[in-house]
N, C-alpha and C positions, 0 to 999 in steps of 0.2 A: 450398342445402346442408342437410343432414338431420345432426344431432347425433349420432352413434352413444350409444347409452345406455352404451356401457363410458366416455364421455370423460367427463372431470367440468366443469362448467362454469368459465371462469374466476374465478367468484368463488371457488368453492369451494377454487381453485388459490392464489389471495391468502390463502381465508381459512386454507389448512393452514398455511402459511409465520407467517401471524400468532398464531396455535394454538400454533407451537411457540414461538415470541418470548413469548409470556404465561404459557405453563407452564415454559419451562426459564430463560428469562434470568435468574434468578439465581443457577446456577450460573456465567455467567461476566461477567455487568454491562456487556455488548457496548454494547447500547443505549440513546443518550439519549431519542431521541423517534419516535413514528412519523408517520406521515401519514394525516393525518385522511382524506382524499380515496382513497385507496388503493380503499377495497371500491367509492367509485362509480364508478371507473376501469374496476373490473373489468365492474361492470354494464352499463355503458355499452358495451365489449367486444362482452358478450354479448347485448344487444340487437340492436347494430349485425350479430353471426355470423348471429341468431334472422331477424331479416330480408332475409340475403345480400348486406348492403350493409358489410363489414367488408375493410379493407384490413390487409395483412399488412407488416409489416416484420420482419427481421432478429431483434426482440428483441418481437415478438407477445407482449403478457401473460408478460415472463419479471421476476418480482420481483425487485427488486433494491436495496442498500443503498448508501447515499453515505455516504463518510467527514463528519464534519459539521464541511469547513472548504470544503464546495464551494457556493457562494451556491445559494439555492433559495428564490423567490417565495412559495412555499407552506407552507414548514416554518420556524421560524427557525436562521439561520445562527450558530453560536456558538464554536465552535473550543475548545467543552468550558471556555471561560469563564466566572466566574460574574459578568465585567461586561459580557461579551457576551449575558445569557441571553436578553434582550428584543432583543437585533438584526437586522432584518429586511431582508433585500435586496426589494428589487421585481422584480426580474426574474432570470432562471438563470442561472448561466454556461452559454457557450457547449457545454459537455463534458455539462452537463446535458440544455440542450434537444434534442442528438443522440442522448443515449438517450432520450429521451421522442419523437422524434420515432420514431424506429427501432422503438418500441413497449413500450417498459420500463413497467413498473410501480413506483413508487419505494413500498417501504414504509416506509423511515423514516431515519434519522440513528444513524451508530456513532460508539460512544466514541472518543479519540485522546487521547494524550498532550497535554497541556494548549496551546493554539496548535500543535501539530504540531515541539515544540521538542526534543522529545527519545524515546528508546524504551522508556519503561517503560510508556505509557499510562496514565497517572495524573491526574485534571484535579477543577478545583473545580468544577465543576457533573455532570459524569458519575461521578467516583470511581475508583476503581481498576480497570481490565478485570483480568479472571482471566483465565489460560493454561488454556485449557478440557482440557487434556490431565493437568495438573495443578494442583492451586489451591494452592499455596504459590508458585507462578511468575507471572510476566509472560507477553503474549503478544508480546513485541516489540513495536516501535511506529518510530514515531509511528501508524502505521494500524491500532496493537493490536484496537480495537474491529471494525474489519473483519475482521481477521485471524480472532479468537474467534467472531465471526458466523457467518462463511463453515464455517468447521470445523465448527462446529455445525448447520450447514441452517438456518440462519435466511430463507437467501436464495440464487438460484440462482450470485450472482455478489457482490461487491461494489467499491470504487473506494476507490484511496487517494490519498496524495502522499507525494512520497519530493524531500527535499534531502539527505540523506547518505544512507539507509540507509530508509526507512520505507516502504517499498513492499513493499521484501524481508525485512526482518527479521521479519516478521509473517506472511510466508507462509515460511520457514524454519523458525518456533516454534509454528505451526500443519498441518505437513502441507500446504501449499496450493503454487500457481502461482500467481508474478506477473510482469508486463513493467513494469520502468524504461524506458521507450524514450527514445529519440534526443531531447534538449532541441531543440525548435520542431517536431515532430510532433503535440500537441495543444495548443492553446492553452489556457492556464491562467489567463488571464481569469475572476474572479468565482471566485477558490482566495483564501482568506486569505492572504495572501503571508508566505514568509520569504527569499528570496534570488531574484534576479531570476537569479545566476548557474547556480542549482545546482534550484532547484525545476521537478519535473514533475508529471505523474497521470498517473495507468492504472489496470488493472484487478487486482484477487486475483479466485482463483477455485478450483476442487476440480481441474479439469482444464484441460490448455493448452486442448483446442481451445474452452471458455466465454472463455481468455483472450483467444484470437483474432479470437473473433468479436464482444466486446465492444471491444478494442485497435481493432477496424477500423472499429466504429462511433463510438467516441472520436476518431478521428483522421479525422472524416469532416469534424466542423468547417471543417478546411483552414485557407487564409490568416485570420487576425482581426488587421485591425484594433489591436486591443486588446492584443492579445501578438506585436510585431513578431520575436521567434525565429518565427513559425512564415513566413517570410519565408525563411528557411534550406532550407525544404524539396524536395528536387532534383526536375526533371521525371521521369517515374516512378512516383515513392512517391502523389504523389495519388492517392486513391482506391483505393489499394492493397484486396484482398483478403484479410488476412492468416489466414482460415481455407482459403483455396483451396493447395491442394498442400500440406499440414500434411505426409499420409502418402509425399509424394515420395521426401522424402531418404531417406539411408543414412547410416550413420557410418561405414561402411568407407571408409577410407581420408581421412578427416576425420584433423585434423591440432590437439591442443587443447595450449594451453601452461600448464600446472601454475605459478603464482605459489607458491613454497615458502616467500617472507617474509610471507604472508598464513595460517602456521600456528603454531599455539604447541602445539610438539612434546615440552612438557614434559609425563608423564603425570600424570595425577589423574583425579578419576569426571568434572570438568567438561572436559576438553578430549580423554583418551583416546574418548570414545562418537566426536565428531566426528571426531579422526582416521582413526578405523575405518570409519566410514562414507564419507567419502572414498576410504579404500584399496579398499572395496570397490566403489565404482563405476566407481572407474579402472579397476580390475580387469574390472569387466563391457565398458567402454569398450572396453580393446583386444581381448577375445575378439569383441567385434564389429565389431572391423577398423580400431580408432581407431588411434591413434599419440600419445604423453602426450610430453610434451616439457617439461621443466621447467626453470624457468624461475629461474635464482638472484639474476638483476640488485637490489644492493642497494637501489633503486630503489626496490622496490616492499615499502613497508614502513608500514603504513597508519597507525600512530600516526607517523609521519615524516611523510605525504602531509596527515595532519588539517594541519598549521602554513597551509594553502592556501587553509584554510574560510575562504570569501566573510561569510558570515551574519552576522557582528558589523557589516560594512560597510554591508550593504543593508539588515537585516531593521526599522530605524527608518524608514527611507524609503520604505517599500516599505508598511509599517503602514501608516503615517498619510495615504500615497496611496488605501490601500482604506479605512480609515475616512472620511474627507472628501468618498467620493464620493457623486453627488447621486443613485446609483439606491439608497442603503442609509440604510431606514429603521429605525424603533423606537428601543431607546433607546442608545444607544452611547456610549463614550468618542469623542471628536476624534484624539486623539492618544495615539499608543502611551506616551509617559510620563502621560499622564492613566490611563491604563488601569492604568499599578504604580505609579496613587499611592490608586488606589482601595482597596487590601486584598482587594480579592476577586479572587485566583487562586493558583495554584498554581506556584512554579518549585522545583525539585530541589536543594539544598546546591548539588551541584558543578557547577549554572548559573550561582548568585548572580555569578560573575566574569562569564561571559560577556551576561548581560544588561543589569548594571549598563553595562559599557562600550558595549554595543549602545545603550544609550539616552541617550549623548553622541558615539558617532560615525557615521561616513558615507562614502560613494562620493568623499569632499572628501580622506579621512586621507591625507596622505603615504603610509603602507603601503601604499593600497590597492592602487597602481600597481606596486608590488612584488610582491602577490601575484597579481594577476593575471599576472604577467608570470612566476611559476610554475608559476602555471596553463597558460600556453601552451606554455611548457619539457616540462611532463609530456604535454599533450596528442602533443606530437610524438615525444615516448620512447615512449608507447604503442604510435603507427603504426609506430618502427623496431622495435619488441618485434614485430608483426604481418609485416612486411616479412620483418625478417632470420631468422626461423624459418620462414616460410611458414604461419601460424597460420588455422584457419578461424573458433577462439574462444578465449578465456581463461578458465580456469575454478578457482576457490578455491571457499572455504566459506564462505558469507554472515556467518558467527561462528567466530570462534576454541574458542570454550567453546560448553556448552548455554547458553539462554536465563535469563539470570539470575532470582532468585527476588524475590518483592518485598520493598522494605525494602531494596534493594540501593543505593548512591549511583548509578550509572548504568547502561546499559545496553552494558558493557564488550564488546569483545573483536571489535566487527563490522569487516566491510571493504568498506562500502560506499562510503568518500570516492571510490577511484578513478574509480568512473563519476560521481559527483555531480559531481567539480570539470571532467572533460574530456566529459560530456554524452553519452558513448557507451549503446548501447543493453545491454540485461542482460534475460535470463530467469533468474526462479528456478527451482528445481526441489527437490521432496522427496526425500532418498538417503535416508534410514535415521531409527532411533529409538533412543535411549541404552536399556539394560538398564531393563526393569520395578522401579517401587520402588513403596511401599506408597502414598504420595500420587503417584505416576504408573504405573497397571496397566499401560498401555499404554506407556510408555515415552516420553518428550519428544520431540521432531521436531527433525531437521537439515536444514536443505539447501542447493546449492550454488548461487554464482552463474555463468553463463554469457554474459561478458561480448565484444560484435565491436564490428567497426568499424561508424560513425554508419551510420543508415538500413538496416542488419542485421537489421531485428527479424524480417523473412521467415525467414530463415535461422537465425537462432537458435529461431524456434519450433516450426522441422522438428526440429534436433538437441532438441529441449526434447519435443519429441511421440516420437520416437526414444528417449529418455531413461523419457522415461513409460511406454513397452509393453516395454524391458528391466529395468524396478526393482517397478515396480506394488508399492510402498513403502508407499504410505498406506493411513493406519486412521481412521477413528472415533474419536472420543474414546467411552470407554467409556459415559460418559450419556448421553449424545449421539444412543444405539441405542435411546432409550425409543420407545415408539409412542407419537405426543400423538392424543387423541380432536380430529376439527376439530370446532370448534364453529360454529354456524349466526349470528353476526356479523350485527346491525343497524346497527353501529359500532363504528370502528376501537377497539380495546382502549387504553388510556391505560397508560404504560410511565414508571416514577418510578426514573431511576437510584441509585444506592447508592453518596450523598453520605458516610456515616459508616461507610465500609470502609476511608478513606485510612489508610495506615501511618503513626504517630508521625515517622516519617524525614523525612516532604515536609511540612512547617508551612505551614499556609493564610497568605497574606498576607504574607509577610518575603522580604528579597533580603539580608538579614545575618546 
């Protein structure tokens, strides 16, 4: 095979994506770390093309960012801790090695919300991610730093984890596509853990089908071992090709149930933009042959469904499971109450409740069997919401309001418990932008969630691809359209996050 001179060689391809991580990341403080190895990845690439002996997978030399609570042999794993900063797995998780086998190129590690606890993205070793579309905001989170990445071109795709909301809220406050999919779809082996009931991964990305085809390679893992939900997964779904028939469907005659207790219909600048953006999609929905059925069952009322969150149950158990294990070196806390007696991290004011109790209870509480046994009540209200309307999907606004501003106490107003507590599968999608303000030219980012029944994710990312070529919504963050010069890279560039950006609001070290 003969190189055509218009191709550019792979390194060149690494080194533009790392070109723009060294000239623009501090406009939004995306990334903790990169990888060192990245440019001889690429070399190696190009050797192996140079002598026709290069095998191709799926994700050939496509760069790409991990959220940095996903283990990785080569980079250290830290979950934006400053007691985890030296903590090193030995080996990948299972989600990892499938994109490297498939052909990924990992350039480095994104900020998140400190352990993946919360959505402002704020942590004591990465600092505060900026909302690249406006820098007095957040980018959503927990996968804020992906989110901010991806919007930026940092990378062609990147990977998050979502236990309530963090998958989606980030690609909602970024213009982006994400899949929550179906809990035991990818094993989440060698993921910092917070909730064995409610935690997944996947993919953000700029477009469904990067989602698709990155979800497919994610989910290629299969059965592990190591994460018995993926034990759940029905004959079929293995092997799935989730980018094959993207452009099949139609929405004509798709059937979507409008959740109306998942809107706060009060006007203001923070929740009139979202409404509008909703009304207008629906609107575009049934000129294209949909049917909006809404949906009023008191039911579905997400600060009522929150009383169900698992995470105070599991998230001590499930810590001190991954810290003890014997593939995770460097220097680490033992035990997650060793970890908040250290001083070094970050929790939010209106955590202090929930952590404190997180780190004397367990899977043992009396409650716990209570709420799980909510959990399963709702799971099955779901299905007769599906049932008795003839529903193909469910669909609300990933947020109530726009994306809050930092310095804010939390990350108000989302609706992502429903699928976190019952594990059903969700596409995001970008609808619209709040009116242009002077610290947002381009306007803040809204978008909806697109929620079916489990092992849907086929089908929701036709309606999600459908959805994509009637809105064609998304922008650019306005900086974001600089031309970076590549530069000719002997070695990966060294990337120091912006420890002394944190807001007065979130006090380094205190849980009172």
């Amino acid at each position: 095979m003969t190189r055509s001179y218009l191709w550019p060689s792979e390194k060149e391809v690494v080194a533009s994506f790392l070109s723009r991580i060294e000239e623009l990341n501090n406009h939004t403080n995306a990334i903790i770390a990169l990888n060192p190895a990245a440019l001889d990845l690429a070399d190696d690439f190009d050797e192996k093309l140079a002598a026709n002996n290069a095998t191709y997978g799926p994700l050939s030399c496509i760069p790409i960012l991990l959220k940095d609570n996903y283990d990785t042999a080569s980079i250290l794993t830290t979950g934006g801790n400053l007691d985890l900063a030296k903590s090193q797995p030995s080996v990948d998780a299972p989600a990892v090695t499938a994109l490297k086998k498939a052909g990924a190129i990992l350039l480095g590690k994104a900020n998140l919300h400190e352990l993946a606890l919360e959505g402002l993205s704020v942590s004591s070793l990465g600092g505060q991610t900026i909302n690249p579309y406006d820098y007095t905001r957040t980018p959503g989170g927990s996968s804020g730093g992906t989110g901010a990445a991806i919007a930026s071109s940092f990378a062609v795709f990147g990977t998050g984890s979502d236990t309530v909301n963090s998958l989606r809220s980030p690609a909602s406050a970024n213009s982006l596509f994400s899949c929550r999919p179906t809990r035991g779809l990818i094993s989440r082996a060698g993921i910092i853990p917070i909730s064995y009931t409610q935690d997944v991964i996947g993919p953000i990305a700029r477009s469904v089908g990067d989602v698709a085809t990155a979800l497919t390679v994610m989910a290629s893992v299969g059965y592990d071992a190591s994460d018995n939900a993926t034990s759940l997964v029905p004959a079929g779904i293995e092997d799935a090709d989730y980018a094959l028939g993207l452009s099949a469907g139609s929405l004509k005659g798709m059937r979507f149930g409008l959740l109306e207790g998942f809107f706060n219909r009060t006007a203001s600048n923070e929740t009139t933009p979202v409404n509008q953006a909703m009304a207008n999609i629906t609107a575009k929905l049934r000129r294209a042959g949909a049917t909006i059925v809404p949906i009023t069952d008191s039911l579905y009322n997400a600060t009522a469904i929150l009383k169900l969150d698992t995470q105070r149950y599991e998230y001590r158990e499930g810590m001190n499971a991954y810290l003890q294990r014997s593939s995770l070196g460097g220097q680490h806390p033992e035990t997650l109450n060793e970890l908040y007696a250290s001083g070094k991290f970050v929790v939010i004011p209106s955590q202090y409740e929930y952590v404190t109790k997180s780190l004397v209870s367990s899977t043992g509480n009396a409650t716990y069997n209570t709420v799980r046994a909510g959990i399963q009540n709702l799971t099955l209200a779901v299905q007769r919401t599906f049932t008795s309307h003839n529903l193909d999907a469910i669909i609300y606004p990933e947020q109530k309001n726009l994306v809050v501003p930092i310095g804010s106490a939390s990350q108000s107003g989302r609706n992502g418990i429903l699928a976190a507590l019952t594990g059903t599968p969700v596409v995001t999608v970008p609808i619209g932008f709040s009116p242009a303000t002077i610290t947002a030219p381009r306007g803040i980012p809204i978008g909806m969630e697109i929620l079916g029944r489990s092992w849907t994710e086929a089908l929701l990312l036709q309606i999600a691809w459908q959805i994509e070529q009637i809105g064609r919504v998304r922008r650019i963050p306005e900086w974001a359209e600089e031309v970076v010069k590549i530069k000719a890279y002997e070695v990966v560039p060294s990337i120091t996050p912006d420890r002394g950006n944190i807001n007065a609001a979130y006090p380094l070290g205190t849980l009172v």
